[in-house]
Structure formats: structure tokens, C-alpha cells
C-alpha positions as CSV (number, residue, x, y, z in Angstrom):
1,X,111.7,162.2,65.5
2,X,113.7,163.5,68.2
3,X,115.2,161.1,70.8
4,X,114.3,161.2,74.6
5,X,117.1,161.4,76.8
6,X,116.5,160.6,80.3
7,X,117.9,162.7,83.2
8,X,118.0,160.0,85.5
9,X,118.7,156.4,83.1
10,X,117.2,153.1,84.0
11,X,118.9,150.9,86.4
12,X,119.7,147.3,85.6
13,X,119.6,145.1,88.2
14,X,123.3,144.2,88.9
15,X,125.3,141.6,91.6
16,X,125.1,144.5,94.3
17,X,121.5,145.0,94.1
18,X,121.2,142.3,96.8
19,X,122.5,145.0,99.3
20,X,119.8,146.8,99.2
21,X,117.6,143.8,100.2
22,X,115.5,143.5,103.1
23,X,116.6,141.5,106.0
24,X,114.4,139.1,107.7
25,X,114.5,137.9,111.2
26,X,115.2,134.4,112.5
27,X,111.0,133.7,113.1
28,X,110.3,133.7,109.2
29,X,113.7,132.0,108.1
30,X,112.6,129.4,111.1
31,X,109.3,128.9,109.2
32,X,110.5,128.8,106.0
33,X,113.2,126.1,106.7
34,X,110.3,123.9,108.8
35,X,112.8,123.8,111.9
36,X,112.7,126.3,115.3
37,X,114.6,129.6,116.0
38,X,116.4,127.3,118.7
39,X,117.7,125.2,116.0
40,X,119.1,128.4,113.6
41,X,120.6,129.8,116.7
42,X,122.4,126.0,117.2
43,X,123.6,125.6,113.6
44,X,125.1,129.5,114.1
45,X,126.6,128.5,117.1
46,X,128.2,125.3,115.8
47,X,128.9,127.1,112.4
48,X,126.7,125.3,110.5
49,X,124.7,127.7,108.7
50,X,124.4,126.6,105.1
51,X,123.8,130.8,104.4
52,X,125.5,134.2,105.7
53,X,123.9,135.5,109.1
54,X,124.2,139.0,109.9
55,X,123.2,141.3,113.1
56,X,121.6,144.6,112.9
57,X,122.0,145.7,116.6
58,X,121.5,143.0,118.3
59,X,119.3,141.0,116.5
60,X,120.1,138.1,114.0
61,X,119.5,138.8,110.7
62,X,119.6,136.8,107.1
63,X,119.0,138.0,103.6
64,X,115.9,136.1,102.1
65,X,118.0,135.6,99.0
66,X,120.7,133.7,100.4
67,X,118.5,131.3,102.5
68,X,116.5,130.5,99.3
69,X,119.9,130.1,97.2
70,X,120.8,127.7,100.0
71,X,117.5,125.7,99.9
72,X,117.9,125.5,96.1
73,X,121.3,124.3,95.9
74,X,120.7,121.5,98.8
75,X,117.0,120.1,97.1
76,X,117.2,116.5,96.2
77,X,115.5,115.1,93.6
78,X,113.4,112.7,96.1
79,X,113.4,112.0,99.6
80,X,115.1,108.7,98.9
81,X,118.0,110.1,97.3
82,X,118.2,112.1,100.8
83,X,118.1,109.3,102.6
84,X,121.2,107.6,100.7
85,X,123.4,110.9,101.1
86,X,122.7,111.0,105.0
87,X,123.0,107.3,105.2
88,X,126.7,106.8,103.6
């Protein structure tokens, strides 16, 4: 049997593939999150953006990666467990 050698090997998917990621604008992170543009634009301004922003040109950019590694790592387990955090 003779063994196939590949000019080109496959790529693994490694920490820096998330560079070559898409960026997506502030309309679908807005919908995504439930909240307006004007409200990502506020948390920016005040610095608090629980993800990396970034600007191509001029426009306000996010990785859809990030914002979904932010959601996951700020879910509670119900709403009243929420409710408790923001209360104390």
C-alpha cells in the first residue's frame, strides 16, 4: 500500500483561528443581546463592555465569538438567582 502524502496538510483548528472570524456590526450583536445599538454604544462609552469591541474604519465592530463567550459565562441558572446577584 503506498502512503498518500498531502502537498498541502490539513489544518487543525487552533487559538488563532478566531482572527480569521467575521466581524459583525453593532445591529446583530444589539439583537442578539435583546438591548438597542444606543445601549452598546453606552456600555462602550462607560467601559462596560462585557467583550472586545473593535473598528474597521469607522464602524464598531465585535467578533460573534466573544459576545457569545460573554453570554455563556454571565447565564444564571434562573432568573431568581439573577435577581439575588443584582439585589446584594
Amino acid at each position: 500500500m503506498t502512503e498518500t502524502k498531502f502537498e498541502n496538510p490539513p489544518r487543525t483548528p487552533t487559538p488563532d483561528a478566531t482572527r480569521d472570524e467575521p466581524f459583525v456590526g453593532i445591529n446583530e450583536v444589539a439583537a442578539i443581546l435583546s438591548v438597542s445599538p444606543a445601549t452598546i454604544r453606552k456600555w462602550r462609552e462607560k467601559d462596560l463592555m462585557p467583550f472586545p469591541t473593535y473598528y474597521v474604519g469607522r464602524a464598531l465592530r465585535f467578533k460573534l465569538s466573544e459576545v457569545r463567550a460573554a453570554i455563556t459565562s454571565t447565564r444564571h441558572l434562573n432568573s431568581a438567582e439573577a435577581y439575588e446577584l443584582r439585589c446584594a
